[in-house]
C-alpha positions, 0 to 999 in steps of 0.5 A: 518519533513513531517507530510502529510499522504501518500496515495496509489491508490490500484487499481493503484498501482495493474495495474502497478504491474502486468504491471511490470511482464512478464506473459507469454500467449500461445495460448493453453487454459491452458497456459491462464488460468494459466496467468490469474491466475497468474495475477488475484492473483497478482493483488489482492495481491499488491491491498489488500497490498496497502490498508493495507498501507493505514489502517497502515498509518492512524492508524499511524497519529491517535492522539486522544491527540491532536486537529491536525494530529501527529504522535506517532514517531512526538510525541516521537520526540518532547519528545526528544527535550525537553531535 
């Protein structure tokens, strides 16, 4: 079993994000606000979304029982063993 944690750059995460949308710009003014807010929310969201991941991931291999990293699904895993 992998007992690495798994790390997401946000601010990589969020640029390819809204690379992968089609955010459609015509040349009036409102139609590029409306993307830019359209792509700025977007952004934002998968950024905060992928730090999340990050605090979730952490908060999941904290092991204040053990001197090393473990997680708590490693930990019932290896209760289960015992049997």
């Amino acid at each position: 079993m992998n007992n690495q944690r798994l790390q997401i750059n946000p601010e990589q995460f969020a640029l390819n994000f809204i690379k992968s949308l089609n955010i459609q710009v015509s040349p009036e003014k409102a139609d590029i606000e409306a993307a830019s807010k359209e792509a700025l929310a977007a952004y934002l969201s998968a950024f905060y979304l992928a730090e999340r991941f990050n605090a979730t991931e952490n908060k999941f291999f904290e092991d204040p029982d053990q001197s090393g990293i473990r997680s708590s699904y490693q930990r019932i895993l290896s209760e289960l063993n015992k049997y």
